[in-house]
N, C-alpha and C positions, 0 to 999 in steps of 0.2 A: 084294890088292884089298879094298876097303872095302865090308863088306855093306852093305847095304836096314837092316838093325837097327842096326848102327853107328851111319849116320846118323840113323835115325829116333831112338835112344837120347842121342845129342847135342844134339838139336835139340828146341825146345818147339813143340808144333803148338799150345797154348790161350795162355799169356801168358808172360811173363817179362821180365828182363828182359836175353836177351843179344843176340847178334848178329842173331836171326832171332824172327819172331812168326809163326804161321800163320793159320788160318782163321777166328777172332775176334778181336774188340778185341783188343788187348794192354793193361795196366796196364804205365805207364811211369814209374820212381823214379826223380827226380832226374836227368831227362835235360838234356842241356846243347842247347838249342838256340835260334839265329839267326833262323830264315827260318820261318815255314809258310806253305803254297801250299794254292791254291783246288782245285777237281775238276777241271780246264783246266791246271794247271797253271803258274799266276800266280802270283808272291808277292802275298798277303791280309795278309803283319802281317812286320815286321823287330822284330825283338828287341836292341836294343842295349846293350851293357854298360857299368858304371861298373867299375873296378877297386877301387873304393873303397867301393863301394856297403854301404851300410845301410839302407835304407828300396826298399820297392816296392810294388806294387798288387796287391788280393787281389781276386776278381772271385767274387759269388758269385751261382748261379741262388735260383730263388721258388720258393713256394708260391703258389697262386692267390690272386688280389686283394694278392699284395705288389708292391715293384718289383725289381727286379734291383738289385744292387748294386755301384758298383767303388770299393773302398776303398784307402785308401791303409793300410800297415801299415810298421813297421820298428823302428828304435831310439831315433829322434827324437821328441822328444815334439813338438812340434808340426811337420807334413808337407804342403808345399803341393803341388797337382797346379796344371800348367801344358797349357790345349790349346792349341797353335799351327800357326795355319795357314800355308799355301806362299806365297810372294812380297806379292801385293796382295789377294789373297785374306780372303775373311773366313768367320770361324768361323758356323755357323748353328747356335742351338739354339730346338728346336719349342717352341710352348708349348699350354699346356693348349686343348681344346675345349670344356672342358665351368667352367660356373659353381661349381668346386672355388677353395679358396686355397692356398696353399701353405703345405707346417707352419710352425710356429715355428724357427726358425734357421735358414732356407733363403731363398735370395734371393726379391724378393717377397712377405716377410712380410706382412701389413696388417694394422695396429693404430688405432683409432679413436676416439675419445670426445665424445658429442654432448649437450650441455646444451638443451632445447629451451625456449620462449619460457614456459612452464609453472612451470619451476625456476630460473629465472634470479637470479642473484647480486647482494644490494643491493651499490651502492658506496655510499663515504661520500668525497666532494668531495678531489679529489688523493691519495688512498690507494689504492697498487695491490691488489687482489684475483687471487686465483687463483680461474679461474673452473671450472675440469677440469684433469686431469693423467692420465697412464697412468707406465707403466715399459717401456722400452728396454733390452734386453739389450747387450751389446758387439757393436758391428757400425759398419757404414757406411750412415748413412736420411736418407732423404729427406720433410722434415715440412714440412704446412703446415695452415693452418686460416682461421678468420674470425673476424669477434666481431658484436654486433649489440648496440646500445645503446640502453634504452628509456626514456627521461624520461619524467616526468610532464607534464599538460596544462601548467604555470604554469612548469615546470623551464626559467631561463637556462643554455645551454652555450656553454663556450669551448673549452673541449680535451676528444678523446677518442682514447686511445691504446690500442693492447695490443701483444703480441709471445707468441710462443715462448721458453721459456727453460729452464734447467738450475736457474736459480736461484729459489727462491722469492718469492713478490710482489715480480718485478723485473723490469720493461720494459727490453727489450733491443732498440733500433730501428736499430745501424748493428755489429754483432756479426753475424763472417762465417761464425757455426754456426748464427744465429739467423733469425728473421724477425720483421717488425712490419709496423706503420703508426703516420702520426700524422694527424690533423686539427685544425686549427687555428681559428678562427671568432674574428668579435666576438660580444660575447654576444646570443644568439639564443633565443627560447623557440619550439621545432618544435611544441609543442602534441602533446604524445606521438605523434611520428612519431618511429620507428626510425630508428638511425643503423647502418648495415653496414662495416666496413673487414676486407676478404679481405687475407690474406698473401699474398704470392709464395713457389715453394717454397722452402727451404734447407736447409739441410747439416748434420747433426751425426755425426762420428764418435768413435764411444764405444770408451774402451778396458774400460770396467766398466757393471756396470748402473746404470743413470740413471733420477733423477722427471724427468721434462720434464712443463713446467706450461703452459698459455694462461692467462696475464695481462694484466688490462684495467684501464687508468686513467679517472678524469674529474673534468676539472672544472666546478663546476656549483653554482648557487646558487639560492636560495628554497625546492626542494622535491626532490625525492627522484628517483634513478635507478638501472636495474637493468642486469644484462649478459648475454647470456647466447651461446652460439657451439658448433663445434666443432673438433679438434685431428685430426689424421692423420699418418699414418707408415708409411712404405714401405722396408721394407730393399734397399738397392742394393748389397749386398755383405757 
């Protein structure tokens, strides 16, 4: 017959890791498992296997005021995570409450740069100017801006143009990473009234890091014109 000590001698009552755990946690090494279930006894999480697998997800808790984190980890250097949701369903994810931005290289980024009417940039007649510019990391943004064009009282205008661009003092107005406008006119003297032309947004996805510039043209006789606008940028991915 099998004593009370026997068993108790085979058997770990604090942790381990064999067939039985007793009255605390246990510490579990490299257990192999599928399914874990809720206090009701639901499954709350399926585990599924690649037989091939090299790469998986490292999930780690905070410290106060960090955030939780789930990482991806493995052999691959670079490791995409996919959420997908059931049938027609769609993914929801919350966003911020509070007037925070999101850091640098996380979706949402926002990047900006504002010339105001103060600083504005002489043109000299059909010569593009860069009027501002920032840099863009590798990603997928969404950019747009304005420009605002300030003759003088006596200044004839015919054309006033800008765009977004990659490229330096270069007006980029049917380029499908870029944005612009154009305005056209006989020659007119506004009598130093402002000329405004906003972009619509558009698209640049960068595989490296990029100058993007807001550049403004004009054409323009007698006397002298200034420009000045701003540029913006939003990471969508």
């Amino acid at each position: 017959m099998v004593t009370r000590n026997q068993v108790d001698v085979g058997l770990s009552g604090q942790s381990g890791n064999g067939a039985f755990a007793g009255s605390i946690q246990p510490t579990l090494i490299t257990p192999g498992i599928s399914e874990i279930y809720d206090a009701n006894g639901n499954i709350i999480l399926n585990l599924f296997s690649n037989s091939a697998a090299v790469n998986n997800f490292a999930i780690n808790n905070s410290s106060s005021g960090n955030p939780l984190i789930i990482n991806n980890k493995g052999a691959d250097t670079d490791i995409r995570s996919s959420v997908i949701s059931k049938g027609t369903s769609r993914v929801n994810v919350k966003g911020v409450s509070t007037n925070t931005s999101p850091p640098a290289g996380y979706q949402g980024e926002f990047l900006t740069s504002v010339i105001p009417v103060g600083s504005a940039v002489s043109l000299t007649t059909n010569v593009v100017a860069n009027i501002t510019s920032f840099s863009l990391d590798p990603g997928d943004w969404d950019i747009w801006g304005a420009l605002a064009f300030l003759p003088n009282a006596a200044t004839s205008v015919t054309d006033i143009r800008g765009s977004s661009s990659i490229i330096t003092q270069t007006i980029n107005i049917l380029s499908s990473s870029t944005n612009g406008n154009v305005k056209r006119m006989a020659a007119f003297v506004p009598g130093a009234v402002t000329f405004s032309i906003p972009f619509v947004q558009g698209r640049l996805n960068l595989s490296a890091t990029t100058t993007v510039y807001l550049c403004a043209r004009a054409t323009f006789t007698i006397s002298t014109m200034s420009c000045y606008g701003f540029l913006s940028a939003r990471r969508a991915a």
